[in-house]
C-alpha positions as CSV (number, residue, x, y, z in Angstrom):
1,X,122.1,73.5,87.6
2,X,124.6,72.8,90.7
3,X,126.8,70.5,90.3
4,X,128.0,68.7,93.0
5,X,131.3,67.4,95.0
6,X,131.8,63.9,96.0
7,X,134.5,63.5,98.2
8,X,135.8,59.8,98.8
9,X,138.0,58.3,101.2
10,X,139.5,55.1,102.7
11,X,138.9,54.2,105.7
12,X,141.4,52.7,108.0
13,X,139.1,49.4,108.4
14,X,138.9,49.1,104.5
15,X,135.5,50.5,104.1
16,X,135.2,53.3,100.9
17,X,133.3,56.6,102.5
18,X,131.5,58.8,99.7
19,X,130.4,62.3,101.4
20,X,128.2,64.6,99.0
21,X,129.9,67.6,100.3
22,X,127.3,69.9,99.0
23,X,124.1,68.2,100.4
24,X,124.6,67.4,103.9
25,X,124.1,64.1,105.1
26,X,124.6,62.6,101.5
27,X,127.2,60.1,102.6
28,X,127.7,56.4,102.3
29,X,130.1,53.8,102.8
30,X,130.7,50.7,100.3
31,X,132.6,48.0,100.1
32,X,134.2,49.5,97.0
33,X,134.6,53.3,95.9
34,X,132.3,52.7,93.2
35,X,129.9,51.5,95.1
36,X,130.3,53.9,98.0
37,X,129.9,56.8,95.0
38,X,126.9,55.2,94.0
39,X,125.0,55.0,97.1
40,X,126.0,58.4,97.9
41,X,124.7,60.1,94.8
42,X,121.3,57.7,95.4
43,X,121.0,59.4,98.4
44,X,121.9,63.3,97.8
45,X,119.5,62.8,94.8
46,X,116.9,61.8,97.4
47,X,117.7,64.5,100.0
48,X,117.2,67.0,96.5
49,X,114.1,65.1,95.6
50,X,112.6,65.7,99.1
51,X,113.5,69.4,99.9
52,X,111.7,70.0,96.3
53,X,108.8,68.7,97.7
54,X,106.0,70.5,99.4
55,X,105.0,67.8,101.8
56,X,104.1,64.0,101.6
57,X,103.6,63.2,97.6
58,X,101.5,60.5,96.3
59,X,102.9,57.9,94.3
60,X,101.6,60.0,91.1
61,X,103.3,63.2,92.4
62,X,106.3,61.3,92.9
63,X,106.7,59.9,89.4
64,X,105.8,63.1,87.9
65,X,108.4,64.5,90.5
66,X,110.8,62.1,89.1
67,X,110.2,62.4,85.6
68,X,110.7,66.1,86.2
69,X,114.2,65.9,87.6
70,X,115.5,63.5,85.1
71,X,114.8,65.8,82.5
72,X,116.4,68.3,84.0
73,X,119.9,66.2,85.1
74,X,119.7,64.2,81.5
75,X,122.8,64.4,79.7
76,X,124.3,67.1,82.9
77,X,127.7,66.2,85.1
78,X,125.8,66.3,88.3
79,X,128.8,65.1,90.0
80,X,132.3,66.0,90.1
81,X,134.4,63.1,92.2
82,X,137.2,64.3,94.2
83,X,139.9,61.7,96.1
């Protein structure tokens, strides 16, 4: 299983940025650096979620999808946050 980077910043306006260094476009900003973590692992686990799949899924597809990675990330460090 990959685990992967998180780098966080602050910006110079006060916002947090959260980049997912190992799945591009996994980035988000928060008001906070928890938050900004947050919304950035929501979003590389989507990216993940969506290069798995083979096309548009159904709702069932996506819940057995879902069901599918959770088992595989239960009790794994996915993430490894870097400052």
């Amino acid at each position: 299983m990959i685990r992967h980077r998180i780098e966080v910043e602050r910006e110079d306006d006060g916002r947090w940025l959260a980049d997912v260094v190992t799945v591009p476009g996994a980035m988000a900003y928060g008001e906070t650096r928890e938050i900004a973590i947050a919304r950035a692992k929501r979003i590389a686990i989507l990216e993940v979620t969506a290069n798995r799949a083979d096309g548009p899924l159904s709702v069932e597809s996506y819940i057995a999808l879902m069901k599918e990675i959770e088992a595989e990330i239960r009790g794994a460090e996915l993430f490894e946050v870097k400052s």
